[in-house]
ZAMARGU-4260 file (C-alpha; in steps of 0.2 Angstrom, whole numbers, plus 5000, padded with zeros to 4 digits):
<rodrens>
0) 4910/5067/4946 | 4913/5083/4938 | 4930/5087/4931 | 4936/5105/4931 | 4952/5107/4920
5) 4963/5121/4925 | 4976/5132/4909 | 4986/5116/4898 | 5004/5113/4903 | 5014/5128/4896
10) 5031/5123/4885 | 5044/5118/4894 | 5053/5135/4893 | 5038/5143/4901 | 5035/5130/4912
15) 5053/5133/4922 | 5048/5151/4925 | 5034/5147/4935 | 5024/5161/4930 | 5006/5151/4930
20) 4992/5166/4939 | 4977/5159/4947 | 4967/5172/4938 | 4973/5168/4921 | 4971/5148/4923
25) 4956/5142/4913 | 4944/5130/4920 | 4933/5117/4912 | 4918/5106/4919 | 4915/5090/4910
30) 4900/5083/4913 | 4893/5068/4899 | 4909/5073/4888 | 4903/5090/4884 | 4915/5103/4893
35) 4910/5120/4894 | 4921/5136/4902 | 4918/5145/4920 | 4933/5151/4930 | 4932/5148/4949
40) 4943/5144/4963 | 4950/5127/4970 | 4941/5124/4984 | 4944/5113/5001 | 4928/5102/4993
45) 4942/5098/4979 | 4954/5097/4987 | 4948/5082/4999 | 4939/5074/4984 | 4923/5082/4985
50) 4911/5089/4974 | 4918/5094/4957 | 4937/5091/4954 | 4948/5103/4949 | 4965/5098/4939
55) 4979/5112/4939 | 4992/5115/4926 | 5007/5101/4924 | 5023/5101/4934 | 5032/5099/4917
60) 5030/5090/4899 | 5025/5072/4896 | 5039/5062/4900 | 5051/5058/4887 | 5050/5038/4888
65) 5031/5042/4888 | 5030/5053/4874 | 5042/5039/4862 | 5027/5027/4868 | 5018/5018/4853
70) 5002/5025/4864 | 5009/5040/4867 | 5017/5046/4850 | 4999/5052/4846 | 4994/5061/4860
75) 4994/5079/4855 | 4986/5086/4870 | 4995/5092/4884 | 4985/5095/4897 | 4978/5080/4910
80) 4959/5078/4901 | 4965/5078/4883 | 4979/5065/4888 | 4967/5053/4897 | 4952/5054/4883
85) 4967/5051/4871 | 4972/5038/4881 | 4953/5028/4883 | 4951/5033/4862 | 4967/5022/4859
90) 4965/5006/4866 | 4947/5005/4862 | 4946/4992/4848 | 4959/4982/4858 | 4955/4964/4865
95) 4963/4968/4883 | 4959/4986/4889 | 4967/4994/4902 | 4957/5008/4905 | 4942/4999/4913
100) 4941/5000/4930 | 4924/5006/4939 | 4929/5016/4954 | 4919/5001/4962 | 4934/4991/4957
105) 4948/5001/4962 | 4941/5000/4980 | 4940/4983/4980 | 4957/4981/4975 | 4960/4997/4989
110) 4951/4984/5001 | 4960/4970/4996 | 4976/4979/4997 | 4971/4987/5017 | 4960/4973/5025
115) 4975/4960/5027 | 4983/4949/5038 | 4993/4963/5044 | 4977/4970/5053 | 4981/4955/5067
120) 4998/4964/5072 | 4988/4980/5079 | 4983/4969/5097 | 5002/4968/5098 | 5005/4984/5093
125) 4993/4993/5107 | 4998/4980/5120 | 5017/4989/5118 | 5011/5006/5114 | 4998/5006/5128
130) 4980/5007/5122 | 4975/5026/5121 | 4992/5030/5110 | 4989/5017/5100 | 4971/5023/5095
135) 4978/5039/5094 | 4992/5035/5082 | 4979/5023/5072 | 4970/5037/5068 | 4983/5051/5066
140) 4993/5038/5052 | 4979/5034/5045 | 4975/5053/5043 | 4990/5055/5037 | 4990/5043/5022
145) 4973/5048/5016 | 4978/5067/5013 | 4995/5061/5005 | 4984/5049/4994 | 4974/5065/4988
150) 4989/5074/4986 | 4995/5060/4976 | 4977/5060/4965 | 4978/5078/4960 | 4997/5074/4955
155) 4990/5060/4944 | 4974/5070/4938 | 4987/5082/4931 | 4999/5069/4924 | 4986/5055/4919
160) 5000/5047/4906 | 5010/5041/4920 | 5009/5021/4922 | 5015/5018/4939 | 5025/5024/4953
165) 5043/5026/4945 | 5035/5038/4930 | 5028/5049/4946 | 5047/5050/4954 | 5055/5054/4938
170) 5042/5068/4937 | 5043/5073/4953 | 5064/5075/4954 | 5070/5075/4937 | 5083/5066/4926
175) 5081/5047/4921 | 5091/5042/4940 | 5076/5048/4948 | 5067/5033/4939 | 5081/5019/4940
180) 5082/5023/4959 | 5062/5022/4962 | 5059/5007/4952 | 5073/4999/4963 | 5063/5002/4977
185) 5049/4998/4969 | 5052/4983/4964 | 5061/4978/4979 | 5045/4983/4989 | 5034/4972/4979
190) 5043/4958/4979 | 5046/4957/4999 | 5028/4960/5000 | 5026/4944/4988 | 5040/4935/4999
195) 5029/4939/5016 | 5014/4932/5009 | 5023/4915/5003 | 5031/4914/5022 | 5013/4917/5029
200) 5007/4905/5018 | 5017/4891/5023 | 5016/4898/5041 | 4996/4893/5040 | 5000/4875/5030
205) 5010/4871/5046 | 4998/4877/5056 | 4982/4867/5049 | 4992/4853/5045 | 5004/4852/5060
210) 5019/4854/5053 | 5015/4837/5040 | 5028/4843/5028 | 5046/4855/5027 | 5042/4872/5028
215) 5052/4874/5011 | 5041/4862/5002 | 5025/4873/5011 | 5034/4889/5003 | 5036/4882/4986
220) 5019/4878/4985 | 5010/4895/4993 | 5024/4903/4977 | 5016/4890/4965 | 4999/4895/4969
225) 5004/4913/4971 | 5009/4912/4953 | 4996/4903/4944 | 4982/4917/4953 | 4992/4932/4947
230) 4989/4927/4927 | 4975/4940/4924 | 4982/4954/4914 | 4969/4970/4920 | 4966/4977/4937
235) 4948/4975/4931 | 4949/4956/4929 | 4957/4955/4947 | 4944/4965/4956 | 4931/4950/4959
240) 4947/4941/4966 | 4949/4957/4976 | 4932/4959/4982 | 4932/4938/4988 | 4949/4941/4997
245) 4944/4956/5009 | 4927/4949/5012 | 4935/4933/5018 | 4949/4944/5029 | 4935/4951/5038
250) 4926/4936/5044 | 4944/4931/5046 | 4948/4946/5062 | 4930/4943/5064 | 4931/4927/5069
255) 4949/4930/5079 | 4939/4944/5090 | 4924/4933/5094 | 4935/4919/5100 | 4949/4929/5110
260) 4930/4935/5120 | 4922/4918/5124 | 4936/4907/5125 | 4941/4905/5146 | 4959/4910/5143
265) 4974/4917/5129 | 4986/4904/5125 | 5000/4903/5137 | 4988/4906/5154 | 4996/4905/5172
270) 4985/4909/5185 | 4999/4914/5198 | 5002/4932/5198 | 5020/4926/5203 | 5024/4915/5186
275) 5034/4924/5173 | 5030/4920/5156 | 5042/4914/5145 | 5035/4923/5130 | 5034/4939/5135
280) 5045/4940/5150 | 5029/4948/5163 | 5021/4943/5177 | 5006/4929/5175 | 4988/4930/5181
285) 4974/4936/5172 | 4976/4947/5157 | 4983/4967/5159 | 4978/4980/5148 | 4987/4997/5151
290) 4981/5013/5144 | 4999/5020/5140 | 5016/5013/5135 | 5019/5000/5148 | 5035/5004/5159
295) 5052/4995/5154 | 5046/4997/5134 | 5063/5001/5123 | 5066/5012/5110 | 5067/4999/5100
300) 5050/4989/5104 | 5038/5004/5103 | 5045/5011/5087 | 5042/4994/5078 | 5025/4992/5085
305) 5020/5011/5077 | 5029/5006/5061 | 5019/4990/5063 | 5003/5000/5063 | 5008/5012/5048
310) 5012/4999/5037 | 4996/4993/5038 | 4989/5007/5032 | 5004/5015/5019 | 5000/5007/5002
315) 4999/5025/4991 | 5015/5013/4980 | 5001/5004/4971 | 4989/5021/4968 | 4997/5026/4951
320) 4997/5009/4945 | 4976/5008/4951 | 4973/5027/4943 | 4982/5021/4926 | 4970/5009/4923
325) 4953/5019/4930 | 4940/5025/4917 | 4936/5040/4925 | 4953/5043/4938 | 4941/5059/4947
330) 4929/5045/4956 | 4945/5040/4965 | 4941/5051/4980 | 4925/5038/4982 | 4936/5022/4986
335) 4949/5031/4995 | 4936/5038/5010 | 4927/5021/5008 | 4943/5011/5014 | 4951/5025/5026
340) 4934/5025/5036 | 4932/5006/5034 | 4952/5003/5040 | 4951/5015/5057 | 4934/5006/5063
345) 4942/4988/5058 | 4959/4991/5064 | 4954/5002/5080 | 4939/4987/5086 | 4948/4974/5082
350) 4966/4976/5090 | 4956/4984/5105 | 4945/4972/5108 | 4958/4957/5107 | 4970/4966/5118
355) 4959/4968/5132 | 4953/4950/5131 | 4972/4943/5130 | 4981/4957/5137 | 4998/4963/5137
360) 5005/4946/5144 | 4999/4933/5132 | 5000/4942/5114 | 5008/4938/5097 | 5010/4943/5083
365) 4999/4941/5074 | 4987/4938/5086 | 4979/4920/5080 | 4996/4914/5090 | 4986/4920/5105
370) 4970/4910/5105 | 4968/4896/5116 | 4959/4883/5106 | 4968/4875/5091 | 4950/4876/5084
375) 4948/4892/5085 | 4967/4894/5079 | 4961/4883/5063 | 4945/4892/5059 | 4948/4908/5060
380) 4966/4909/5052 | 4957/4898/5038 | 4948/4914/5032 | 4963/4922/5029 | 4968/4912/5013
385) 4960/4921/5000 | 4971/4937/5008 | 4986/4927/5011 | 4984/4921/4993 | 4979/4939/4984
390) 4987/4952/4991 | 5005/4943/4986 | 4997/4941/4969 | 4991/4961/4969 | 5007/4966/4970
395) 5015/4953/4957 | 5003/4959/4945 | 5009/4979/4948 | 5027/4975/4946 | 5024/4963/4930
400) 5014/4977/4923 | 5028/4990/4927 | 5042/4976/4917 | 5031/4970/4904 | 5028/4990/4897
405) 5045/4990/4895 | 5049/4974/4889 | 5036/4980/4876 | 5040/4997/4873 | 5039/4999/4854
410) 5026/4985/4851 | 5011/4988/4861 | 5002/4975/4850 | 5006/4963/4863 | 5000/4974/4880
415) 4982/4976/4871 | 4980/4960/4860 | 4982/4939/4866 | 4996/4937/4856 | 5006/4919/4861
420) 5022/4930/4864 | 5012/4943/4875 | 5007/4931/4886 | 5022/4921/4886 | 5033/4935/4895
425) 5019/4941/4904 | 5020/4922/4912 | 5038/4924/4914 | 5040/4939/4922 | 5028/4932/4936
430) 5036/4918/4936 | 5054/4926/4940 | 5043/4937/4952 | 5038/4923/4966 | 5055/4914/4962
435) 5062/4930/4969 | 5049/4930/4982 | 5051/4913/4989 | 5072/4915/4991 | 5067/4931/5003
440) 5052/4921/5012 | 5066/4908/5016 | 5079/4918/5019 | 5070/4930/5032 | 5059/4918/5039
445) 5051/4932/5052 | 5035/4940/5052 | 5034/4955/5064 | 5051/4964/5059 | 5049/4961/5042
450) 5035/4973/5042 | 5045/4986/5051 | 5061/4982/5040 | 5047/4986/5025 | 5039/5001/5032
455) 5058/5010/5037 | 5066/5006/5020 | 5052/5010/5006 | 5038/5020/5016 | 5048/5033/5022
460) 5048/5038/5003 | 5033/5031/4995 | 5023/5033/5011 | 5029/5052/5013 | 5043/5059/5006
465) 5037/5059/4989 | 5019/5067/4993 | 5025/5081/5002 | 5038/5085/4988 | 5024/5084/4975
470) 5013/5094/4986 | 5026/5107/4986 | 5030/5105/4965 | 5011/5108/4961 | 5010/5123/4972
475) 5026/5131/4966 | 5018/5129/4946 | 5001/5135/4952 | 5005/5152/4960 | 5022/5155/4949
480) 5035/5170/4955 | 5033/5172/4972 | 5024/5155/4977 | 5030/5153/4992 | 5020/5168/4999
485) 5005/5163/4989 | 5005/5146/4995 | 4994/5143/5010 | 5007/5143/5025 | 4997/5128/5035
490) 4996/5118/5020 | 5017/5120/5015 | 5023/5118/5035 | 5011/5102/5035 | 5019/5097/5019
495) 5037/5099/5025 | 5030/5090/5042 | 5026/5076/5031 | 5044/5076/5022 | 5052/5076/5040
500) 5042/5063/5045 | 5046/5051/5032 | 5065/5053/5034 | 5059/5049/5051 | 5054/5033/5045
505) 5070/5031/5035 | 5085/5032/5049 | 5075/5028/5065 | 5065/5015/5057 | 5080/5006/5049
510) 5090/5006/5064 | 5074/5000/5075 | 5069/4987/5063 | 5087/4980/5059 | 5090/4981/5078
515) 5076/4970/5082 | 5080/4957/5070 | 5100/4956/5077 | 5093/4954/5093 | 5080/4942/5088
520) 5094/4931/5078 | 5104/4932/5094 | 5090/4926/5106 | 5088/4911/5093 | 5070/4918/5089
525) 5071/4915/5074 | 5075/4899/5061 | 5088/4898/5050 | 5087/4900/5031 | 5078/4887/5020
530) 5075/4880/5034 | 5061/4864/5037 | 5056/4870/5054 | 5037/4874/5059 | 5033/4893/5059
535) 5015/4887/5060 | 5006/4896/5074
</rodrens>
């Protein structure tokens, strides 16, 4: 793909007047490494990752703990395509080299990352939602997350020295807090996303093996396993892992669909029209499917059934980290349509078609908890491992890279060379990692509010908030004095729309999701901690 660099970042004290002019910004296409001067405007094309891709000016300098980097000391570029061909010229005698990854391979670590286990909570989701606002919202979140993904690529074409998340927030707000209190969240967020997948984990040991051993001694070994498979240093080594894992989740919800339409009835069946299910709390006989939000549905239910939804497709946390370690960070656009299209036909076919054939009085979450046949249960949950497995270690193997560059800070010999020290931390850390994993897999032992908890606390910013703000920085540096009446009005109301909603996320969301579990606890739902009870399906 063509790159088309705008004017270099100006110096920092030109850079807080904000006087960049569109006519005066200089454009370059790089085609084969040889770039060559046009000037021409950004486009809708770039915008949405088509055609050749233009990179606007910096939203300030190179980040101070960047810039003191062994890698970065050298850099004496300041614009987005110098840093990056400074950045691939540097680590290219080295034994392990970041800078590999294919656009291939950043969408089959984008597939392994969306095609997960958490596409079986959607037949919950649109049995409490109704099924026409459920397919509605699928669409509109998933809408939502590819334009703020974009928003977040052009962010990281500008500012391609940033390693992860954290770097992106300090840019993005300023001062060195903006940073501690992102890699908090950060780090938190990767290691509950870790913790779920050791609790679902041991949830399918107990369920293929009924329940032969303590649940505990099923979570310390999902956490071993875990570990051992997130050893692999480069996203480039992981990709084939990746690319295993989503194609195995896909026969997996496959398989689940197939089942819930030729077996004679869901789980938990009653004929009489006059039973009430226990489960559920409606009316037996033969499955219902309603088209809207079925009558009776709390505030409380249907917010946690649309957060469980945009969790499932919120993942823009692991982009910077993905982009830092691509060769040529403009084919991004490629693997992002690639998953978005694949994740709204998946997620849309298969929570409809499992809704309809269980209905709105026989569903779980997930839904394997609502086939009839064991069998059925056993096989298609089976499929599921390589995810259950993977996407834990996906997100261990972010957060070890975000600890181990700064463990590393002044000696980079050991991030690009196997030195016995290197890989000794490296082992550590992702060691300390599922240790910190397993404690929250025993002490929230839970599967559906967890997501939500997840989604209200960390995707309001990273899912939202952030992108709309960075939306808003570039186009204040692009136009200069006066932006906000150069800026296209549709473009900053959708972006401030997009701020809103993601403090949406963050009060109603919290409240919804920490709701649920109270009421959950308090219904004895749920197990204790550490607890050697089955959560098998």
């Amino acid at each position: 793909m063509a790159i088309k660099q705008e004017s270099p970042v100006m110096s920092s004290e030109n850079n807080s007047n904000n006087d960049v002019n569109d006519k005066s910004r200089e454009e370059y296409i790089s085609e084969d490494q040889t770039p060559t001067m046009e000037y021409k405007k950004v486009s809708w094309r770039s915008t949405w990752g088509f055609g050749p891709v233009t990179v606007g000016p910096r939203i300030g300098p190179v980040l101070p703990h960047l810039r003191l980097d062994a890698d970065a000391s050298s850099l004496s570029g300041d614009s987005g395509k110098d840093l990056l061909s400074q950045q691939i010229e540097a680590e290219a005698g080295s034994a392990i080299k970041y800078r590999s990854c294919s656009w291939q391979k950043t969408a089959a670590l984008l597939f392994s990352e969306y095609i997960c286990l958490a596409i079986m909570s959607f037949p919950w989701s649109y049995s409490v939602l109704g099924l026409v606002p459920g397919l509605i919202l699928t669409a509109v979140v998933a809408f939502l997350v590819l334009y703020t993904s974009l928003v977040l690529w052009e962010f990281c074409m500008r500012h391609p020295e940033l390693r992860d998340v954290c770097d992106v927030g300090q840019m993005l707000f300023g001062g060195r807090w903006a940073w501690h209190a992102t890699a908090i969240m950060f780090l938190l967020n990767n290691t509950f996303i870790q913790g779920l997948h050791v609790l679902t984990t041991a949830k399918y040991l107990n369920t293929i093996t009924n329940h032969s051993q303590c649940t505990v001694v099923f979570a310390v070994i999902a956490a071993v396993i875990c570990w051992v498979c997130s050893v692999p240093r480069t996203f480039s080594a992981l990709s084939w892992l990746a690319t295993l894992s989503a194609i195995f989740t896909f026969i997996s919800v496959m398989l689940a669909t197939i089942f819930a339409g030729i077996e004679p009835h869901p789980l938990g069946y009653n004929p009489d029209p006059n039973s009430i299910i226990a489960a559920t709390g409606l009316a037996g006989g033969a499955p219902t499917v309603t088209a809207v939000i079925l009558k009776g549905t709390t505030f409380v239910n249907g917010f946690n059934a649309f957060l469980n939804i945009s969790y499932t497709f919120i993942g823009q946390i692991t982009i910077p980290s993905f982009m830092a370690e691509m060769k040529n960070p403009a084919d991004f656009p490629k693997a992002l349509w690639a998953v978005t299209i694949a994740e709204v036909i998946v997620f849309s076919l298969v929570g409809s078609i499992i809704y309809a054939f269980t209905g709105n009085q026989y569903m779980t979450a997930p839904a394997f908890g609502s086939l009839g046949k064991k069998l059925y249960v056993d096989i298609s949950f089976s499929f599921m491992i390589p995810t259950l497995i993977f996407l834990g270690v996906l997100y261990a193997s972010v957060s070890g890279r975000f600890i181990i560059n700064r463990v590393f800070h002044n000696n980079k010999r050991h991030l690009h060379e196997n030195t016995m020290k290197g890989w000794v931390v490296w082992i550590a850390i992702l060691a300390a990692t599922w240790v910190g994993a397993f404690i929250i897999a025993e002490v929230i032992p839970f599967f559906s509010d967890l997501l939500s908890l997840m989604s209200s606390l960390f995707d309001s910013f990273f899912g939202f908030i952030f992108w709309g703000v960075a939306y808003i920085r570039m186009r204040r540096v692009d136009h200069g004095e006066g932006w906000i009446s150069k800026t296209s009005k549709v473009g900053l109301s959708f972006n401030i729309l997009i701020i809103l909603i993601g403090l949406l996320f963050l009060t109603a969301g919290t409240y919804t999701s920490v709701q649920s579990i109270v009421d959950g606890y308090n219904a004895g739902s749920f197990g204790g901690a550490f607890t050697c009870a089955s959560n098998g399906i």
